[in-house]
C-alpha positions as CSV (number, residue, x, y, z in Angstrom):
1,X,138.4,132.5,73.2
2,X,140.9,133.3,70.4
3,X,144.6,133.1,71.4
4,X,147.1,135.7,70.0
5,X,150.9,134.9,68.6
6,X,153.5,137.0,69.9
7,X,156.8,136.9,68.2
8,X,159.8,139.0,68.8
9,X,162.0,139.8,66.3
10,X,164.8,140.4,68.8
11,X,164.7,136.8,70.7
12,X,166.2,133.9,69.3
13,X,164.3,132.0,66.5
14,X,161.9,129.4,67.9
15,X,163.8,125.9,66.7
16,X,160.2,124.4,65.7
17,X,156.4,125.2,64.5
18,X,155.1,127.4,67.4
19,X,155.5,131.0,68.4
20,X,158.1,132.6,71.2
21,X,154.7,133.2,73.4
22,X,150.8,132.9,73.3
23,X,148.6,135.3,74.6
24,X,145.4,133.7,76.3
25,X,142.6,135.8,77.8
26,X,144.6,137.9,81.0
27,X,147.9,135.2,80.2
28,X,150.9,135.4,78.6
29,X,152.5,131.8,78.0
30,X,156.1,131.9,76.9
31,X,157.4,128.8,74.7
32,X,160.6,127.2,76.3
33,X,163.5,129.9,76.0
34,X,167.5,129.1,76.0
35,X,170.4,131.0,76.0
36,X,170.6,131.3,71.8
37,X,171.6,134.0,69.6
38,X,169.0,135.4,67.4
39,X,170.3,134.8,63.5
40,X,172.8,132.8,64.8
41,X,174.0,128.9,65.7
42,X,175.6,130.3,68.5
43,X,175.0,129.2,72.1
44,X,176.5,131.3,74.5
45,X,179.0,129.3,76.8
46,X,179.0,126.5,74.9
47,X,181.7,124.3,73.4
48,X,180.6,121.9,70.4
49,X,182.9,119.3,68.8
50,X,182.7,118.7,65.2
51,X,180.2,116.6,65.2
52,X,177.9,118.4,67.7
53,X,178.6,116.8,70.9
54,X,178.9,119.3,74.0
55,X,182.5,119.5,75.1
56,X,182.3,122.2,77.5
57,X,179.6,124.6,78.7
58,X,179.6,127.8,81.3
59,X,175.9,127.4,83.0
60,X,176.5,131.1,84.2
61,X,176.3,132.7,80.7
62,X,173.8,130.0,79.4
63,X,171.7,130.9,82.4
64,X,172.2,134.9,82.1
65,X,171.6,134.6,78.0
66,X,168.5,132.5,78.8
67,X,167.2,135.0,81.3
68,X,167.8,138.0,79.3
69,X,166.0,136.2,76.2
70,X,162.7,135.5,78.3
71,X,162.9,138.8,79.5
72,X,162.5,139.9,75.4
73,X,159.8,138.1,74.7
74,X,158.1,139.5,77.7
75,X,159.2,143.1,77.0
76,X,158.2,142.1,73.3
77,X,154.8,141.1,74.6
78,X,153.8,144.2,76.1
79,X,154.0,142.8,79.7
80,X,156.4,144.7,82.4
81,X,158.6,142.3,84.0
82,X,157.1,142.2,87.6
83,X,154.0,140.6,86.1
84,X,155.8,137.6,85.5
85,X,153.8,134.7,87.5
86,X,155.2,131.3,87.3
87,X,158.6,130.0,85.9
88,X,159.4,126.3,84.9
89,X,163.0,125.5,84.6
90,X,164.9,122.4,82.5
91,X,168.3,121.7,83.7
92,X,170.5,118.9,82.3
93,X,173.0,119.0,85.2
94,X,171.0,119.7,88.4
95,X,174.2,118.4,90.8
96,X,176.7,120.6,88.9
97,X,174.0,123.6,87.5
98,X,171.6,124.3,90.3
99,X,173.7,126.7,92.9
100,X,174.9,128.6,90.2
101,X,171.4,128.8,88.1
102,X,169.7,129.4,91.9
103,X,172.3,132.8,92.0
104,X,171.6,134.1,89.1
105,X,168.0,133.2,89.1
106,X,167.5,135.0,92.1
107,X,169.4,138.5,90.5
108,X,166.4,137.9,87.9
109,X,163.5,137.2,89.2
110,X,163.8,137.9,93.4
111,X,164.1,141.1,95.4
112,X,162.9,144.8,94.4
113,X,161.5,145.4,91.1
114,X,161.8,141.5,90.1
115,X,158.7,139.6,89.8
116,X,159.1,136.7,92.6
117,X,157.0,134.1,90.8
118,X,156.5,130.7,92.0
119,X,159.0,127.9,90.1
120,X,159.4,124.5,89.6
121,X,163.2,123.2,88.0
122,X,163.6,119.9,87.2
123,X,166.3,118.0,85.5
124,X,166.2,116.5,82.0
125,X,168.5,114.4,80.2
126,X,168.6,116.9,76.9
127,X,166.7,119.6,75.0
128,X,166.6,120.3,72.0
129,X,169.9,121.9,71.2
130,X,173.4,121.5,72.5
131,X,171.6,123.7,75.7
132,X,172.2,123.5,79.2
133,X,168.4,125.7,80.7
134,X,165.3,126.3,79.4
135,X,162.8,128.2,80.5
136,X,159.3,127.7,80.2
137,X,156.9,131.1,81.8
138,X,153.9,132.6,82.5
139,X,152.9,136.4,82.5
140,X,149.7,138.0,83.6
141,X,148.9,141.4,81.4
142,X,147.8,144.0,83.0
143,X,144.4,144.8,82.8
144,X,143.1,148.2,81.4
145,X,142.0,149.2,85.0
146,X,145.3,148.7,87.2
C-alpha cells in the first residue's frame, strides 16, 4: 500500500520532518495540530517572556485556533468534516484546561453537522512549543460509491 502526503498551504508549518496529514488506504491521519499561525511565531493566546517561558495563556483561543487548524488540513485533504472519526487530545493543564477545552470541543465536533468522533485527552507535561492543546485525528474519505 503506498501512503500519500497531504500538506496544506494554509495550516500552520509542521515544526518537524513529517507532513500536516497521511493518507492511508480509506484513512486520513492528521499529524498533531496546535493553535499556530501559518508564517508566523505567533501562538494565539499566549504570552512568552524573553527567554521563551510561558507567562500567560487563554486555553479558549489556543483551543478555537487549534480546532480551526485541524479543520484545514481536513478541508485541505479533501475530506468533509463529518467524516472525522477519532480525535486524541494533549493538554498540559487538564485541572485548569479541560471544562473550557470540553465547551468548545463540543461546538466543534458534537451536535448537527459535526462529526461526533470517539476521543481520548490526556494530559502532558509539554509539547513542543510554548502550546497549551494538540490534536492528533483521524478521518475516513469517502469512498467513490457513498
Amino acid at each position: 500500500m503506498t501512503n500519500e502526503r497531504i500538506e496544506s498551504s494554509r495550516a500552520p508549518e509542521p515544526v518537524g520532518a513529517f507532513p500536516h496529514a497521511t493518507r492511508s488506504g480509506n484513512l486520513i491521519f492528521l499529524s498533531g495540530i496546535g493553535p499556530r499561525v501559518r508564517g508566523s511565531k505567533t501562538i494565539p493566546g499566549v504570552t512568552l517572556g524573553d527567554d521563551g517561558e510561558i507567562l500567560d495563556y487563554d486555553i479558549e483561543t489556543q483551543c478555537r485556533n487549534c480546532f480551526e487548524n485541524v479543520k484545514t488540513v481536513v478541508e485541505d485533504s479533501g475530506v468533509p468534516w463529518e467524516n472525522v472519526v477519532d480525535v486524541l487530545a494533549f493538554l498540559t493543564n487538564m485541572k485548569d484546561d479541560f471544562a473550557t477545552y470540553n465547551r468548545i470541543y463540543a461546538e466543534y465536533f458534537a451536535g448537527e453537522g459535526n462529526p461526533n468522533p470517539s476521543r481520548t485527552t490526556i494530559e502532558i507535561n509539554a509539547l513542543p512549543t510554548p502550546i497549551a492543546i494538540e490534536l492528533k485525528v483521524i478521518a475516513e474519505v469517502e469512498s467513490d460509491s457513498s
